[in-house]
ZASERO-44126 format. One line per field, with one value per residue: residue in three letters; x, y, z of N, C-alpha, C in turn. Coordinates in steps of 0.2 Angstrom, whole numbers. Layout:
BEGIN
resn ALA|... $
neast X|... $
nnorth Y|... $
nup Z|... $
caeast X|... $
canorth Y|... $
caup Z|... $
ceast X|... $
cnorth Y|... $
cup Z|... $
***
This chain:
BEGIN
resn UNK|UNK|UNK|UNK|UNK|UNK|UNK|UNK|UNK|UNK|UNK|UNK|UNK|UNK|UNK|UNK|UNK|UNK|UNK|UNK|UNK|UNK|UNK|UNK|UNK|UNK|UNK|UNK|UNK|UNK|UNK|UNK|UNK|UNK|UNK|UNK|UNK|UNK|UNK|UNK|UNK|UNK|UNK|UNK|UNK|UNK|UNK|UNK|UNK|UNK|UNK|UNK|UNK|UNK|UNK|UNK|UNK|UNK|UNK|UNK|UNK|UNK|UNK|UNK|UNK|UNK|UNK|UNK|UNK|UNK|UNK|UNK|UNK|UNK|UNK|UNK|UNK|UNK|UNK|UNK|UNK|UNK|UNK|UNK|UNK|UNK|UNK|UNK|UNK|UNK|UNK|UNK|UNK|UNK|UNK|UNK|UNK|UNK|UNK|UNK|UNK|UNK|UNK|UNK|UNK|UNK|UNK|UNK|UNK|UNK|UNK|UNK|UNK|UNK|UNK|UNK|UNK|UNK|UNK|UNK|UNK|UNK|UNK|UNK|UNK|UNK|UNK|UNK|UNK|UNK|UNK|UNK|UNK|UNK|UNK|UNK|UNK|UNK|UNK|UNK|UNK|UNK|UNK|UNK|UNK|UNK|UNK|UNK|UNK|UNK|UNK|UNK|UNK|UNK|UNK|UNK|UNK|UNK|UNK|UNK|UNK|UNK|UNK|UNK|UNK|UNK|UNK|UNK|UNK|UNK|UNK|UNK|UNK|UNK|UNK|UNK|UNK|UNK|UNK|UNK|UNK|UNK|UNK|UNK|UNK|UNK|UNK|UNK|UNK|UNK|UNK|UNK|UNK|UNK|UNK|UNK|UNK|UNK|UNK|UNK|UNK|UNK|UNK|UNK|UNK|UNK|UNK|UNK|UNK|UNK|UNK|UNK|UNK|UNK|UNK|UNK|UNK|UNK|UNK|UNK|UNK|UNK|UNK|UNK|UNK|UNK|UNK|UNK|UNK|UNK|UNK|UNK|UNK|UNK|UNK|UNK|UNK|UNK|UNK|UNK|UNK|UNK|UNK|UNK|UNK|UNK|UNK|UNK|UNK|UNK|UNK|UNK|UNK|UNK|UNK|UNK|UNK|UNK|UNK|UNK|UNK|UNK|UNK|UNK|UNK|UNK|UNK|UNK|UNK|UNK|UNK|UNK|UNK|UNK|UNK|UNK|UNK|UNK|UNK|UNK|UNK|UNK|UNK|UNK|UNK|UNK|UNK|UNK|UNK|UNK|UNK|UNK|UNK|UNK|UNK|UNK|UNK|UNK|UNK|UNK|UNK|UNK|UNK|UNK|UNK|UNK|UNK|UNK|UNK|UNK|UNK|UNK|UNK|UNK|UNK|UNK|UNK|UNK|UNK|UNK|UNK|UNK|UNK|UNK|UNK|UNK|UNK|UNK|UNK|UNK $
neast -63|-61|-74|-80|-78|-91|-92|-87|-94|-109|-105|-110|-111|-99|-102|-101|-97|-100|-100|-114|-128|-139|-139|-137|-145|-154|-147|-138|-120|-107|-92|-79|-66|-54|-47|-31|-29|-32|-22|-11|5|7|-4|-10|-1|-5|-19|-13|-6|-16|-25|-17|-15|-29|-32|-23|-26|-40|-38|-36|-51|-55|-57|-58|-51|-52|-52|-55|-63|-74|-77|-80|-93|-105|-103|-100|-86|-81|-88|-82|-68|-69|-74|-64|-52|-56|-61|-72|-92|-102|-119|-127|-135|-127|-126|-132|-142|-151|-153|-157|-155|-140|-139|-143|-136|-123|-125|-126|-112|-103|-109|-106|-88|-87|-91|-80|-69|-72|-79|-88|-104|-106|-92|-86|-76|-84|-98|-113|-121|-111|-101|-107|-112|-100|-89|-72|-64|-71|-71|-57|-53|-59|-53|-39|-41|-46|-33|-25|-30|-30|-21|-6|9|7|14|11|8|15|9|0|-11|-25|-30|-47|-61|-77|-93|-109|-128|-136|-149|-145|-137|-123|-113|-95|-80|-61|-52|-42|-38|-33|-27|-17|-4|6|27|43|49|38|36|31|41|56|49|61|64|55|63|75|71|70|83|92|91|102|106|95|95|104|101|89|94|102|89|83|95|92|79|81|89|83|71|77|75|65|67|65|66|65|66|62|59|50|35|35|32|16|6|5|12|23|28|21|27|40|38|31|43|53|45|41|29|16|5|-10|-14|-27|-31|-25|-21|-12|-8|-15|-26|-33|-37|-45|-40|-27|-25|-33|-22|-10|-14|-18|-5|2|-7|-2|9|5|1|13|18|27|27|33|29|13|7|-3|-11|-16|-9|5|-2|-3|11|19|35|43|34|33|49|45|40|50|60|54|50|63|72|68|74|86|97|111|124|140|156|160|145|137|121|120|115|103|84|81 $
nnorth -82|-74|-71|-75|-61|-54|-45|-55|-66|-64|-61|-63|-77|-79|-74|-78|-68|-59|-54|-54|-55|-56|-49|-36|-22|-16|-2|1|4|-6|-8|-20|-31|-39|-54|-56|-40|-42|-50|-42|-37|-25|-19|-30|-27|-14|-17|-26|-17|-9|-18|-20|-10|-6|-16|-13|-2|-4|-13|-12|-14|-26|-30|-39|-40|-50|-50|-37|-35|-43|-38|-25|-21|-16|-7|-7|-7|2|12|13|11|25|31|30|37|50|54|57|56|44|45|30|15|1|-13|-17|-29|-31|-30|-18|-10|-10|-6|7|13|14|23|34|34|34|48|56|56|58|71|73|74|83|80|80|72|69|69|60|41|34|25|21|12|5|1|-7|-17|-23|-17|-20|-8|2|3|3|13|21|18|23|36|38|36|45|56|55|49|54|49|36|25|20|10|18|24|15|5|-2|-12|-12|-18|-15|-17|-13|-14|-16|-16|-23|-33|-36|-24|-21|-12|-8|0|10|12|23|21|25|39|47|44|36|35|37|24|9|6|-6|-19|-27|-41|-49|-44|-50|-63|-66|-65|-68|-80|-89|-84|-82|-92|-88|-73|-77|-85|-73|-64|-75|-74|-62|-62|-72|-68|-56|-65|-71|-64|-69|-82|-91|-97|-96|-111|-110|-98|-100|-105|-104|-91|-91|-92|-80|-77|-76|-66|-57|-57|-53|-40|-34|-35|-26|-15|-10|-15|-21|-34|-41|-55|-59|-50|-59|-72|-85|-99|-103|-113|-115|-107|-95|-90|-90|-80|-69|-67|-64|-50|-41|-40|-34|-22|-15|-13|-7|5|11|16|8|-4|-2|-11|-15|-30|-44|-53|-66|-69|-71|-80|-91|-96|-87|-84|-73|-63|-63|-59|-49|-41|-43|-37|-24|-19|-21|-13|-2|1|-4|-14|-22|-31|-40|-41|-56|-60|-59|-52|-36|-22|-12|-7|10 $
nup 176|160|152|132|120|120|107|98|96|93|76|63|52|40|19|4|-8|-24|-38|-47|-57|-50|-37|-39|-42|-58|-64|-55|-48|-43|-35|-35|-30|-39|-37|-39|-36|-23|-18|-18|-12|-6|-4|5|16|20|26|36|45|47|53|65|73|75|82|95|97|104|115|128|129|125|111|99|82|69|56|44|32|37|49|53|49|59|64|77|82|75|82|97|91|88|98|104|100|97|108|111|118|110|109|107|104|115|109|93|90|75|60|57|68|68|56|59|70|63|55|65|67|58|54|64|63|50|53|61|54|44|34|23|17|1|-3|6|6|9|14|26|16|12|20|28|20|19|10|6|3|6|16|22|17|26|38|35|31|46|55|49|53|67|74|68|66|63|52|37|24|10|-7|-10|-22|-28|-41|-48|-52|-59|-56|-66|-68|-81|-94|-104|-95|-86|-86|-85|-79|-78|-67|-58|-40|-28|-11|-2|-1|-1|1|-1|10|20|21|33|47|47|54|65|71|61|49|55|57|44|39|44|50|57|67|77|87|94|99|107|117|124|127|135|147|151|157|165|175|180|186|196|208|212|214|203|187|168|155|141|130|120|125|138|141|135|147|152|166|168|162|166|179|180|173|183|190|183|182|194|198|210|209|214|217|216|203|191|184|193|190|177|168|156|141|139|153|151|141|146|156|147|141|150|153|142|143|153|148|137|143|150|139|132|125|108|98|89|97|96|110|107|100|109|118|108|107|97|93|87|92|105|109|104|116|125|122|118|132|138|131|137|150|146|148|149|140|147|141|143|141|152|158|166|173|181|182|176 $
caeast -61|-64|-79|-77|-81|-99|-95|-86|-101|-113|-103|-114|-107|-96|-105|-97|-101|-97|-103|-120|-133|-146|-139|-135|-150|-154|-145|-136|-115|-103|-83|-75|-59|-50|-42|-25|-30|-31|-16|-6|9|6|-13|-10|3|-10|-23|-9|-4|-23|-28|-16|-17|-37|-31|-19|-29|-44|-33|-42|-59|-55|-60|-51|-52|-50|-55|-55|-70|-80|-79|-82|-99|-112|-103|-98|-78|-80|-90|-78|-64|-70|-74|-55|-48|-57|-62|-82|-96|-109|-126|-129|-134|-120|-127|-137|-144|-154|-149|-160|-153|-135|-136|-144|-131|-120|-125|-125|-108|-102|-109|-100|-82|-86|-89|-74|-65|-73|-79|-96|-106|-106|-86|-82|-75|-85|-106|-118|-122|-104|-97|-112|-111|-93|-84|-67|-63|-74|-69|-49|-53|-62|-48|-35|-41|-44|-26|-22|-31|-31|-12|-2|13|8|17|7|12|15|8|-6|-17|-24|-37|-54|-68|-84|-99|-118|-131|-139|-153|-143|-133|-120|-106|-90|-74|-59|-50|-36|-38|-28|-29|-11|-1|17|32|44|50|31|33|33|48|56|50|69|63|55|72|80|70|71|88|99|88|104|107|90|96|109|96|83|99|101|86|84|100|90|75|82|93|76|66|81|75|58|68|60|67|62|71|61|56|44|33|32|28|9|3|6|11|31|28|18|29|44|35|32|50|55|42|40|21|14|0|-15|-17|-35|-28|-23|-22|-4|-10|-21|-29|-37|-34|-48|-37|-20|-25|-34|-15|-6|-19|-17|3|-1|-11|4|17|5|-2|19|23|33|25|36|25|5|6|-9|-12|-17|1|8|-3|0|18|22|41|44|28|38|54|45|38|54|63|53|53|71|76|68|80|96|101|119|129|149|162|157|138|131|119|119|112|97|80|82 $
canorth -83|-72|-74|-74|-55|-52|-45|-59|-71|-58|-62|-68|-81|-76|-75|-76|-61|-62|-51|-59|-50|-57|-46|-30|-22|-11|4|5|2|-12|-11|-27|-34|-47|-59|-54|-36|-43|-54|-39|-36|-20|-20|-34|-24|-10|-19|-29|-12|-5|-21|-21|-2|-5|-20|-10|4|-7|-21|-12|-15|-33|-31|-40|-39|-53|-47|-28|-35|-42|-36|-19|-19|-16|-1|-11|-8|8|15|10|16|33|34|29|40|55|55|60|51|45|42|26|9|-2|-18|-20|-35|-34|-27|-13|-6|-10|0|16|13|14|29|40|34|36|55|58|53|63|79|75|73|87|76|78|65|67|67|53|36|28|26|16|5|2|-1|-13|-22|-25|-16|-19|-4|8|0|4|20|26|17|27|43|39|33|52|62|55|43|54|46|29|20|16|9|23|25|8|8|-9|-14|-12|-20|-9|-18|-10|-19|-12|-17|-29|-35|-34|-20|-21|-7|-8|7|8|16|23|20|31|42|51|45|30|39|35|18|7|3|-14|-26|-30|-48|-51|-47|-56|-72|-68|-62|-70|-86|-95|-79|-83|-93|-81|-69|-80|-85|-67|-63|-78|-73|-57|-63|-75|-62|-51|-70|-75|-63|-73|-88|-92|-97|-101|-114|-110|-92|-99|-110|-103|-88|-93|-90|-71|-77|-75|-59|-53|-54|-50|-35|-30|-33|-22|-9|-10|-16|-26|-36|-43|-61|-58|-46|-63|-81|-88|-106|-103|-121|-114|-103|-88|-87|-87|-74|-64|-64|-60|-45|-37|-40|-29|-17|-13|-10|0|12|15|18|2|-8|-2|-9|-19|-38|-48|-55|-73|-73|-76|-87|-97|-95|-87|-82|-66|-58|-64|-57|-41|-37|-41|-30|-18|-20|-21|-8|6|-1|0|-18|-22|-39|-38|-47|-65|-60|-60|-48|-32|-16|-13|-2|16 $
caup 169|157|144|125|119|116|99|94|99|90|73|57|47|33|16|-1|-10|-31|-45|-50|-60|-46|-32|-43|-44|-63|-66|-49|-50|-36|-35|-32|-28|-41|-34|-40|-31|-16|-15|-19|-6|-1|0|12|21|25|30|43|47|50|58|73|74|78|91|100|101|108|119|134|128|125|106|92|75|63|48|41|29|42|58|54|46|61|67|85|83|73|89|100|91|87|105|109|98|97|117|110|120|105|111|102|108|110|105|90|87|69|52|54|73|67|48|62|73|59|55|68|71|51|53|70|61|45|57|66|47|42|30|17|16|-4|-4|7|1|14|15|28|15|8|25|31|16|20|7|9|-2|9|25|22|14|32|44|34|34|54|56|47|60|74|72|61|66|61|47|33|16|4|-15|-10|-25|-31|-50|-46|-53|-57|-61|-67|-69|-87|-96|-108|-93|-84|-89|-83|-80|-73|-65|-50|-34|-24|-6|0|-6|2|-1|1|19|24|24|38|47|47|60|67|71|54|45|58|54|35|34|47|54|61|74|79|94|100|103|113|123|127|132|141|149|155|160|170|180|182|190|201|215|214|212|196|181|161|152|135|128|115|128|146|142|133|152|155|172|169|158|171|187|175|169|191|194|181|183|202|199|214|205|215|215|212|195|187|184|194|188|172|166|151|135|140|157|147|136|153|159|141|140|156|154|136|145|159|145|134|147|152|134|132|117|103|89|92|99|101|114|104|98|114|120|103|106|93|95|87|95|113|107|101|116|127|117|120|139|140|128|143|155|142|152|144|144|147|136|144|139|157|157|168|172|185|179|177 $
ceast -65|-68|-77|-79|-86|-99|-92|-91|-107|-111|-108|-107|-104|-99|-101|-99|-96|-101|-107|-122|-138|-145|-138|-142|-150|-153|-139|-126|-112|-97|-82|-68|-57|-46|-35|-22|-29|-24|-10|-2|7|1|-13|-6|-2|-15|-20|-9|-11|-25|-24|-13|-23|-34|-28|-23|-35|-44|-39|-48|-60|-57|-54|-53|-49|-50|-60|-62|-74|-81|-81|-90|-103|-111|-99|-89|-78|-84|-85|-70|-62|-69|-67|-49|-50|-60|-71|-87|-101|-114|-127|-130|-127|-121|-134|-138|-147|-150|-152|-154|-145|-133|-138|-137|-123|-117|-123|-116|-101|-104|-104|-93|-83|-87|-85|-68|-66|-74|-85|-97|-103|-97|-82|-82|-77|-94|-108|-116|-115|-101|-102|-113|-103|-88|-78|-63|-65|-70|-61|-49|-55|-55|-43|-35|-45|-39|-22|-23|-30|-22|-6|6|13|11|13|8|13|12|3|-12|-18|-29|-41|-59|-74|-89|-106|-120|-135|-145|-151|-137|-131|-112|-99|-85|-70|-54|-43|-39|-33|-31|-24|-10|6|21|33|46|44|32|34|40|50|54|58|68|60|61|77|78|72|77|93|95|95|108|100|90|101|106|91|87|100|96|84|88|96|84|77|86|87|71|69|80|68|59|64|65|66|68|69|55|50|36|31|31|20|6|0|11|19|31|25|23|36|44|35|38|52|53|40|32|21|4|-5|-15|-23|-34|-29|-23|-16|-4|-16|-22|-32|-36|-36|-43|-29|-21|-30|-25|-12|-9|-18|-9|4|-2|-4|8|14|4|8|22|28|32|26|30|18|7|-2|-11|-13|-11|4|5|-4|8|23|30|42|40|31|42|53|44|42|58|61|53|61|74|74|73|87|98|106|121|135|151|160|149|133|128|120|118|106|92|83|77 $
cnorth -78|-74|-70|-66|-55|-51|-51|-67|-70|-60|-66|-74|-79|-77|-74|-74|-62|-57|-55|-53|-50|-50|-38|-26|-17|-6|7|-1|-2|-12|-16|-29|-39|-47|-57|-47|-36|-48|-46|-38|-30|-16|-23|-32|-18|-14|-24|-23|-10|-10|-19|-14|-2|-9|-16|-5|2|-13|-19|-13|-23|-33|-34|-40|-43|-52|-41|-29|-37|-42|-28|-15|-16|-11|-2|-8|-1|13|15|12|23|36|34|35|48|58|59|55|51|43|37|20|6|-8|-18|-27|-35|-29|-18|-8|-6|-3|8|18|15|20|34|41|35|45|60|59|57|73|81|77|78|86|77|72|63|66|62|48|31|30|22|12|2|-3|-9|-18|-25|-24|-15|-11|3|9|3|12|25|25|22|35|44|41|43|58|61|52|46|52|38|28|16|14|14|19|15|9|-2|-7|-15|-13|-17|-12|-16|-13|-13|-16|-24|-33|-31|-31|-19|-16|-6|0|4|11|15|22|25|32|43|47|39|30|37|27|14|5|-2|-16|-28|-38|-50|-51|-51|-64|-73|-68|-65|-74|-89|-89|-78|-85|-89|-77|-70|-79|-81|-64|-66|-75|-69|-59|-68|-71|-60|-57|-72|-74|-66|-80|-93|-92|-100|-102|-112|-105|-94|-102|-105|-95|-85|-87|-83|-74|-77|-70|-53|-52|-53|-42|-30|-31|-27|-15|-4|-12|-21|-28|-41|-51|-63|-54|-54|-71|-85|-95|-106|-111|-119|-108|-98|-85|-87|-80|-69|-60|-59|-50|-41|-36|-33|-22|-13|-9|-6|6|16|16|11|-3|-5|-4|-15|-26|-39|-52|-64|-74|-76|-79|-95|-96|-95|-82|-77|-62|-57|-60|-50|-37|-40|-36|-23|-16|-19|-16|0|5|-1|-11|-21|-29|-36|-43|-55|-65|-62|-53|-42|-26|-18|-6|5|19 $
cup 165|151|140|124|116|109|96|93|93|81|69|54|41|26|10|-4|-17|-36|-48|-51|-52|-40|-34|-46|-53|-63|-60|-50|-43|-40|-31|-35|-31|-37|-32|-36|-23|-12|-16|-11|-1|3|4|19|23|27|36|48|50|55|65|76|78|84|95|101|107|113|125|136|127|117|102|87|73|58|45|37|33|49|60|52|51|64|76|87|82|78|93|98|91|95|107|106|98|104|117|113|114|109|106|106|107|109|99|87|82|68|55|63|71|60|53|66|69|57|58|70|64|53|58|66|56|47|59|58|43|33|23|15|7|-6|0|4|3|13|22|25|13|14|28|27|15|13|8|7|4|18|27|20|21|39|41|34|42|57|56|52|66|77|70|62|64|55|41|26|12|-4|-14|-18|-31|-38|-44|-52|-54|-63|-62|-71|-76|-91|-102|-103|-88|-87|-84|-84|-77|-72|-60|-47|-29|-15|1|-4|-3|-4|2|9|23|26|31|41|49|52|62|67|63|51|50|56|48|32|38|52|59|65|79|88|96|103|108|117|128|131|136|149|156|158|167|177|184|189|194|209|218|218|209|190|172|158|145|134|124|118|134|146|139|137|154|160|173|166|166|177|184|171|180|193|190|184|188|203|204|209|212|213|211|203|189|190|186|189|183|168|159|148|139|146|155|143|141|155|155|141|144|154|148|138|147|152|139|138|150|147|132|126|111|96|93|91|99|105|111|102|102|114|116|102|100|97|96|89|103|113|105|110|124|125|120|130|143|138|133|148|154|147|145|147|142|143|137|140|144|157|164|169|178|181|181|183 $
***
């Protein structure tokens, strides 16, 4: 069974942070995020977009990301992906456990990325302290121009730029100014490109079940030389353990018993299986767009459906006029 991930364990508790004099010290300025700012569509779609960029890139490390505001502060992920991305070994610890070893840590790992970015310190839109105080502002600013160097094919909102809040603490108070920022820039051609399943839910729900049927249809072809079959896409495959030996007929993988959990009793060893099935179909190119592995194993639909899709669409398999499926792997 696999154990929770360390940094997820590691995790402080969430704190709610609010424009107060008390925390603002005399003379020195804090950007903050109305409300209204943060519910915006398209700000919420790059931060979707950036989160499950970071997950895919880190599936192999077991690292997940729930939250772009607080899961980036200590440096632990942004280690970790710098290393994923730019192929540089940092000398750094990899666990800090206090404030003071996590803001060094922080650093050396902030100056790394602004070398690779060819960055100055005084012109980046990201700091230590911004980042470890969990500014989401700074946080999005430094994933983005990651995304740009190292990604440039990735798909990120275009023209992003929310209201920002900017308060200094002054001698008769606290002063207030609001501004935008921008966060992208391009063109409407930059932005991402539809989900097929999201407009399929949103735009033609009652073709929903045709589609399962379908590739029910085909998975069941693919399990029959096991003698194995699922009666319900949104359900059986939580496990891994029908993605998994569905994934070695296609691909010709022989998986080790020891690899996996045929008979998982518990989440951690469901989402062991999911992970590893991930693994397989990103390392041969095959995952079209970033799943989580906690999708499947909370059966969500379109996360299944994404990541058949993408599985089947390398093998081309065809149904004839009746709608039996056909075709064997390339």
């Amino acid at each position: 069974m696999e154990p929770e991930p360390l940094y997820n364990l590691l995790q402080l508790p969430k704190e709610a942070a609010g424009p107060c004099e008390e925390e603002l010290p005399q003379g020195e300025k804090k950007k903050y995020l109305p409300p209204n700012s943060r519910k915006d569509r398209r700000f919420e779609e790059l931060q979707k977009v950036l989160m499950e960029w970071v997950n895919a890139a880190l599936l192999p490390e077991h690292i997940v990301v729930r939250s772009l505001e607080e899961d980036m502060f200590d440096g632990l992920v942004l280690h970790h992906l710098f290393q994923k991305l730019s192929g540089l070994k940092l000398e750094v610890e990899e666990i800090a456990l206090t404030a003071a070893s996590q803001r060094r840590k922080l650093g050396v790992v902030l100056e790394a990325v602004n070398q690779s970015l060819q960055v100055e310190e005084p012109e980046a839109k990201w700091a230590v302290e911004a980042i470890f105080n969990k500014d989401l502002l700074a946080t999005l600013h430094l994933l983005v121009a990651l995304a740009q160097r190292f990604q440039p094919d990735l798909r990120l909102p275009s023209h992003v730029q929310v209201e920002v809040l900017t308060m200094e603490s002054t001698r008769a108070g606290l002063k207030s100014e609001k501004s935008v920022e921008q966060l992208t820039g391009g063109s409407d051609k930059d932005q991402p490109a539809k989900d097929i399943f999201d407009e399929l839910f949103k735009a033609a729900p009652e073709k929903v079940s045709a589609v399962k049927e379908t590739m029910l249809s085909v998975v069941n072809q693919k399990l029959e030389r096991l003698g194995l079959s699922v009666q319900d896409l949104d359900t059986q495959f939580a496990d891994g353990v029908f993605l998994l030996l569905l994934i070695g007929q296609l691909e010709g993988f022989f998986l080790h018993l020891k690899e996996f959990y045929l008979t998982p009793s518990s989440h951690e060893e469901m989402l062991h299986n999911v992970t590893l099935a991930l693994e397989l179909l990103r390392d041969e190119g095959l995952l079209h767009s970033p799943v989580s592995p906690e999708d499947i194993v909370n059966k969500d639909t379109k996360s299944v459906l994404r990541v058949l899709h993408s599985l089947f669409s390398k093998h081309k398999l065809k149904t004839d006029a009746a709608g039996a499926p056909r075709g064997t792997p390339n």
